[in-house]
C-alpha positions as a printed Julia matrix, in Angstrom:
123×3 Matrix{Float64}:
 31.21  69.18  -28.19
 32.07  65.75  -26.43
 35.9   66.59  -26.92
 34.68  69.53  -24.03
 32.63  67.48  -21.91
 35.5   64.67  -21.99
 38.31  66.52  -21.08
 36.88  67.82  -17.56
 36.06  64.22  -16.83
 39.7   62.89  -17.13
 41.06  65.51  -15.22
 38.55  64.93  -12.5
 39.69  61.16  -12.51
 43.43  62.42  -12.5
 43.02  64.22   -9.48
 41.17  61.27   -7.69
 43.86  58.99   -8.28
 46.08  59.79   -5.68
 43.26  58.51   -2.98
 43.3   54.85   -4.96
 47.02  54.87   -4.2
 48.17  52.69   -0.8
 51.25  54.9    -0.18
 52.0   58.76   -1.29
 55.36  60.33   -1.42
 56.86  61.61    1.58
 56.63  65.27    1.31
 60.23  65.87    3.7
 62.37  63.93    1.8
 65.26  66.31    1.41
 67.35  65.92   -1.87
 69.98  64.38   -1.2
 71.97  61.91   -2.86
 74.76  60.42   -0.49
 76.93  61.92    2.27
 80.79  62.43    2.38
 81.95  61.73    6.16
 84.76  63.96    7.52
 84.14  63.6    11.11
 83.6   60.3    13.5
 81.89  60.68   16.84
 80.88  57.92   19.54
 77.54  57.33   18.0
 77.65  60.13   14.83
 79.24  60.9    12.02
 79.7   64.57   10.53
 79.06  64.17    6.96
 79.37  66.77    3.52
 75.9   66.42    2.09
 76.07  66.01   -1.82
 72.71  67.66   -3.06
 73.46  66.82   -6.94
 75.67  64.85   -9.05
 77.06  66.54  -12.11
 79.98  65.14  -14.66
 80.62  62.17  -12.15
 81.34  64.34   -8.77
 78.87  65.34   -5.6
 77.67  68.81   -5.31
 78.55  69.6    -1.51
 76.54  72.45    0.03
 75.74  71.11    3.53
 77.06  69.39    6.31
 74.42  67.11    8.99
 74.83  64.96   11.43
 74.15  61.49   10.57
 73.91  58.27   13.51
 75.73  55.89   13.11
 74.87  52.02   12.24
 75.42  49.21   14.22
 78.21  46.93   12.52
 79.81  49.35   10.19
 83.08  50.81   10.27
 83.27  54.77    9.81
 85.89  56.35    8.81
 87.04  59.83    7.06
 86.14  60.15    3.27
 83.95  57.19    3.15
 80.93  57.94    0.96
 77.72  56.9     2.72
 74.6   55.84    0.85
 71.24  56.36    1.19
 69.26  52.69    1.64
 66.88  51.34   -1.16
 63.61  52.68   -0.44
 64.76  55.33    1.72
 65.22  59.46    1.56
 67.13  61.66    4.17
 64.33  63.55    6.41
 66.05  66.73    8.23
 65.11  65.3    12.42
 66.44  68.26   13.96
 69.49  70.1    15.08
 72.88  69.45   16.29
 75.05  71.91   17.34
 78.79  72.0    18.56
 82.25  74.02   18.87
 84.88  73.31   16.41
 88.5   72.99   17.25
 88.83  76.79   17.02
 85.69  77.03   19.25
 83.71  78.37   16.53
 80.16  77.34   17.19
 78.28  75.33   14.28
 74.45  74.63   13.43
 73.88  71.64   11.3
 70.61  69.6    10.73
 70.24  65.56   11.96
 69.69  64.08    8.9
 67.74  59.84    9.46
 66.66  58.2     6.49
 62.86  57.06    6.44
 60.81  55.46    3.98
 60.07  57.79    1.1
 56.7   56.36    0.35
 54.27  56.6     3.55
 50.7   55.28    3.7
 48.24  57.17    2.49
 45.56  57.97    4.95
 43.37  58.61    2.37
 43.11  54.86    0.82
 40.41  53.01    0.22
 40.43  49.13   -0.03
């Protein structure tokens, strides 16, 4: 009989727990893993998304605008990474003409913190 009244206790504890936490995940990380340039712009790069890693190689399924840094070097092929601490959040939409003036939709991807405060915490 304790075993029953137990058991709804520590559940009810679980689900408090996330209110004793300072920061909670940020629910629009996208998943992401790195980003394949193949396109350099003023201030953007066009990048291959790779969703997944399997066997060593990137998954590519998307392609998103990414800004570029201040002090790095783009170029074609380079593999971009996703800072410590970070996540790419989709921002919003870019769209342009390719050189056969087929138009293209792609998301702005910025990389934010993937822990946020949590506006529920108590000191």
């Amino acid at each position: 009989m304790k075993k029953l009244f137990i058991l709804p206790l520590i559940l009810c504890a679980c689900s408090q727990f996330d209110v004793l936490k300072e920061t909670i995940k940020n629910d629009n990380c996208q998943g992401y893993e790195a980003f394949e340039v193949y396109q350099v712009g003023s201030n953007y790069v066009l990048a291959k998304a790779c969703d997944d890693t399997l066997f060593g190689k990137c998954h590519y399924t998307t392609a998103v605008k990414l800004a570029k840094e201040a002090g790095i070097t783009y170029y074609d092929s380079q593999m971009v990474e996703i800072p410590a601490g970070k996540c790419a959040v989709h921002s919003g939409i870019y769209e342009y003409k390719t050189g056969l003036g087929e138009k293209k939709t792609i998301p702005v991807v910025t990389f934010e913190d993937r822990r946020l405060p949590n506006p529920d915490y108590v000191k």
